[in-house]
N, C-alpha and C positions, 0 to 999 in steps of 0.2 A: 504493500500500500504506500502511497504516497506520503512525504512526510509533512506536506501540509495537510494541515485541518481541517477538513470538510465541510459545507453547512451541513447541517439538520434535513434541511429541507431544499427543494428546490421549485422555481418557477419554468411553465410550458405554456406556447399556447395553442388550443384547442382548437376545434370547430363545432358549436353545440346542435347545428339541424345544417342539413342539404338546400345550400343556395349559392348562388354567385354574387349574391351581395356581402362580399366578402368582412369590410366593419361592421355589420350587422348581424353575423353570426358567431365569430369568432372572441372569445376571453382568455384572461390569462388565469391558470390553478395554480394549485402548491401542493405539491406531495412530498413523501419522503423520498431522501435522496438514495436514490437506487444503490447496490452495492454488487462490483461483478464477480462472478463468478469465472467457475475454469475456461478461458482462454478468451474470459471477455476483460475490458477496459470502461472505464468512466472517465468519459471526455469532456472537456469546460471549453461546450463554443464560442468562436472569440469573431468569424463571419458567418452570417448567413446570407445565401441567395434567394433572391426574388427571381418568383419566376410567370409569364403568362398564364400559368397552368397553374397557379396556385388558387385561383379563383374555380377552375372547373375542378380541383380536389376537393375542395369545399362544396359543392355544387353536388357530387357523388357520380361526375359522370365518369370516372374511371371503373368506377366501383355502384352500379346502384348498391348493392347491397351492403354496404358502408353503415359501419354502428357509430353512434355518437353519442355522447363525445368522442371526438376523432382527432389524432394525434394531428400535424399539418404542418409543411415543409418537408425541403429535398435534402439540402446540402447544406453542407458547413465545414471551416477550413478551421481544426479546433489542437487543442494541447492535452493530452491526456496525461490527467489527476491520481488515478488509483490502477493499480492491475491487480486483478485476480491470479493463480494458479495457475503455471504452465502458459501465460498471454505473452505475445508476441512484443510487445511497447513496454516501454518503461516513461513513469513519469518525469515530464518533460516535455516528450516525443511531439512535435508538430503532425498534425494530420490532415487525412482531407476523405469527407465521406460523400455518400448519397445515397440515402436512407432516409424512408418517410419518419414525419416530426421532428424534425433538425430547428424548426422552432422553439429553442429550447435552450435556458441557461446551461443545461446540462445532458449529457446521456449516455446510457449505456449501450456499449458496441461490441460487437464478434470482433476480435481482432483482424480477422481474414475479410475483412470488409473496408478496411481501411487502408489509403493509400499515404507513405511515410513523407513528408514532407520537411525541405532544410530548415524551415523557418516557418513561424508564420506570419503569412503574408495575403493579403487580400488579393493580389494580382492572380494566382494561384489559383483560386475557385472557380473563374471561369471555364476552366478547361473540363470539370470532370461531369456538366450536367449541360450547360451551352456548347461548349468547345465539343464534347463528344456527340451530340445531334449533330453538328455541323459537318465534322472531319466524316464519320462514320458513315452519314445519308448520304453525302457529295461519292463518298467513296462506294459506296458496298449498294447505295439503291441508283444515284445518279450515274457510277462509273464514269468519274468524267476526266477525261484524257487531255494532256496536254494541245496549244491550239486551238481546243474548244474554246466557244462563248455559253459566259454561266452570269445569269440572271438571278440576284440575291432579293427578295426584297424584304422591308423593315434592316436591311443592312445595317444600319448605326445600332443596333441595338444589341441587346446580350449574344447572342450565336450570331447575328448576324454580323457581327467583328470578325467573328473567327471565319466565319462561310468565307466573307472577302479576301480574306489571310490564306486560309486552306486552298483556295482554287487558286488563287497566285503563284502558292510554291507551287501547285503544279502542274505551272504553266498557261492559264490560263485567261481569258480577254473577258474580265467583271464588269457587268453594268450592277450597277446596286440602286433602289432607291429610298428614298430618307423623303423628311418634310418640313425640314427647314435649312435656311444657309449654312446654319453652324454646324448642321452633320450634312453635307455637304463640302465643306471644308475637311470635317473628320473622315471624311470616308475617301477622300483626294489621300490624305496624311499615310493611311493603312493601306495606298496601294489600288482604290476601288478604279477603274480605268473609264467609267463613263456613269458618274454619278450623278441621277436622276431625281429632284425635287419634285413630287408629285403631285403640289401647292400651285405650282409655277409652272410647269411642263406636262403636257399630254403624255403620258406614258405610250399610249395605243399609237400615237404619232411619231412620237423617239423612235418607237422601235421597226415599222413601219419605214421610215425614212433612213433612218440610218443601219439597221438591219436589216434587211428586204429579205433574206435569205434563212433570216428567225433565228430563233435561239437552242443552243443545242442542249441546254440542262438550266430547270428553272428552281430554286430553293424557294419553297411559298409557304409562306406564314401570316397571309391577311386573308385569303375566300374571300367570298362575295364577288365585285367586278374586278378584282385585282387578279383572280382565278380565272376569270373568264379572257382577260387582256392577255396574261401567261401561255393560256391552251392555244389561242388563236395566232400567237407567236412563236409555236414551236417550229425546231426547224424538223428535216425530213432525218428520221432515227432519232425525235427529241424526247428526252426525259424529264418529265417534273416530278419531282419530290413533293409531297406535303407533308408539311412539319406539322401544318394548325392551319388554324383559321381563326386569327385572335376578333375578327370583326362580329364576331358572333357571340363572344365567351362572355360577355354582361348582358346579354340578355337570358332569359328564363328560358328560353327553346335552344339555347347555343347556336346550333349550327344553322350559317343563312343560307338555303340552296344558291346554287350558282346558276345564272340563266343560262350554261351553254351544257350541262344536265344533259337535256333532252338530245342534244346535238354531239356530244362531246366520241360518243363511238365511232360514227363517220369521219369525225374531224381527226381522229385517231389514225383510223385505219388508211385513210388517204395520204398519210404523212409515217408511215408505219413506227407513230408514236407512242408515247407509253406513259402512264400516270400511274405514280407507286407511293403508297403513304409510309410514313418511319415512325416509328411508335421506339424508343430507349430503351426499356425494360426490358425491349424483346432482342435486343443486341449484347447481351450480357456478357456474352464472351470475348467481344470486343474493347469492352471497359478500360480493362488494365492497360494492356497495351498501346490502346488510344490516347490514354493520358496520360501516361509516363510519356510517348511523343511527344503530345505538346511541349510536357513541363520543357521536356530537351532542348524543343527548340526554342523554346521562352528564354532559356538559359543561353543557346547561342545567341540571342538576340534576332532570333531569323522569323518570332510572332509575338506580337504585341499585345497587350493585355490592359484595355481599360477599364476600370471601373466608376462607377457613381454612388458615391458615399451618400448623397443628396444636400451636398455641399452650397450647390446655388439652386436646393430647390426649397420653395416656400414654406414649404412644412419641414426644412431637413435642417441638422444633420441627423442624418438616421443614426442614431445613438441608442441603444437599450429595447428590451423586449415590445416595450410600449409603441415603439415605429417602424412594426412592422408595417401593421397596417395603413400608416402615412406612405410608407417606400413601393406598395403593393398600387398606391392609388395612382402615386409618382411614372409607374411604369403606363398606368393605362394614359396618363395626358399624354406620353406620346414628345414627354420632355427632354427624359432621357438619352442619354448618350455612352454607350457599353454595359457593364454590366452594372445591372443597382442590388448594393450590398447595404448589410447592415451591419453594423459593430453593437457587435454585444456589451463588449467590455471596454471602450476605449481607455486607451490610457491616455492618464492625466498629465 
């Protein structure tokens, strides 16, 4: 056991009923503080990620059958406090997990579920819940080959930093789009080769004019007509990815059909295209070795890692358990710029 002192108790927070109004279902408890057993660890999270999807966990659409209170959260870049019997870590040990309820001053973990990190470091967390949807769907559902052109969009945002990053090493001609100047700028900074404001510019027309010949792999995380502009731009052998369809995920039905539905098979088969969705969980064996890449090449310097603490955001700085919920709201204005973390524990 660790030779510091433990609390008594610890705080998490919850989700008390199935909705996507996420400050409106969600509190914080106090239980005792867990204590591990053989080959687990008690870890003291020091980041947590926000994620699109934390509102549809809450919601239960991963899960209808979700009991509640329901634990909530992905990830956390944390220091492990105590080890049990035969555990891999010793107190100290910087870490980095992705494991539901990571909303949490505290928790207990399988040691084999944790990746060992030199430090802890916010930069870090990106990689093993964005950074791996990016690297992993580009790779293993998009296949996308150097030369290609690969169309990101929500780009400036948590995975889509890294999507912009990943198709660069390799090799590839990024249009990314964002919706304001300032990611815009950011997304020139990281590499993106034809960065598209969607405030100020036609998408359907950019691409249209300046690719006539479409696109050969699309990473989509908005549905709605942003799905439908994607499909109608594919080029011939084109792949699109869906990650999500954040446009849908506050409202009560989630999901907005896409008008091109009815149409999307012919459109398909005349271009002998192809639409594949990536679901995370279901790539599990890809995990480790996707992020131990990153980390690498974060370390060479060869991908960059932004985050947003909510430093110039109105409600921020995301400081302590209680902003979560501000850092979750942060994400849907659409303010954001890389990933939005939260510090549990800042120091003073």
């Amino acid at each position: 056991m660790s030779g510091k002192e433990l609390p008594k108790t610890i705080r998490k927070l919850v989700a008390t009923r199935a909705s996507p109004k996420f400050r409106e279902v969600v509190s914080i408890v106090t239980e005792p503080t867990p204590k591990p057993g053989d080959g687990e660890v008690l870890v003291k999270n020091r980041f947590v990620g926000i994620n699109a999807s934390d509102i549809n966990f809450t919601a239960a659409r991963y899960n209808p059958d979700a009991k509640f209170p329901m634990e909530i959260g992905f990830e956390a870049v944390a220091e492990v406090v105590a080890a049990g019997p035969n555990a891999l870590y010793k107190p100290g040990q910087a870490v980095m997990y992705m494991q539901y309820g990571a909303f949490s001053e505290y928790k207990l973990m399988k040691d084999k579920l944790l990746v060992p990190l030199p430090k802890l470091k916010a930069e870090y967390l990106p990689f093993i819940l964005s950074g791996n949807t990016a690297a992993i769907s580009l790779d293993k559902v998009g296949h996308i080959k150097s030369g290609e052109t690969v169309l990101i969009t929500a780009a400036a945002g948590g995975t889509g930093q890294i999507a912009v990053q990943w198709a660069k090493l390799k090799g590839c001609h990024v249009i990314g789009t964002c919706s304001s100047e300032d990611k815009m700028k950011f997304l020139k900074e990281i590499g993106c080769d034809r960065p598209v404001n969607y405030k100020t510019e036609n998408l359907r027309e950019v691409l249209k004019k300046e690719y006539p010949k479409g696109v050969d792999v699309v990473y989509e995380t908005i549905g709605g007509d942003m799905f439908d502009t994607c499909v109608e731009n594919l080029a011939l052998h084109g792949r699109l990815i869906i990650i999500g369809y954040i446009e849908g995920y506050e409202s009560d039905k989630g999901y907005k059909p896409a008008s091109t539905l009815t149409t999307l098979p012919s459109m398909l088969l005349r271009k002998s295209a192809s639409v594949g969705g990536f679901f995370l969980p279901q790539f599990a064996e890809d995990s480790a070795p996707y992020v131990m890449k990153q980390i690498q090449y974060y370390n060479e310097g060869k991908l960059k890692s932004f985050v947003d603490l909510g430093q110039k955001a109105s409600a921020g700085p995301f400081n302590g358990l209680e902003k979560i919920v501000d850092a979750v709201e942060h994400l849907y204005s659409k303010k954001s710029i890389g990933k939005i973390i939260v510090d549990l524990n800042p120091k003073k």
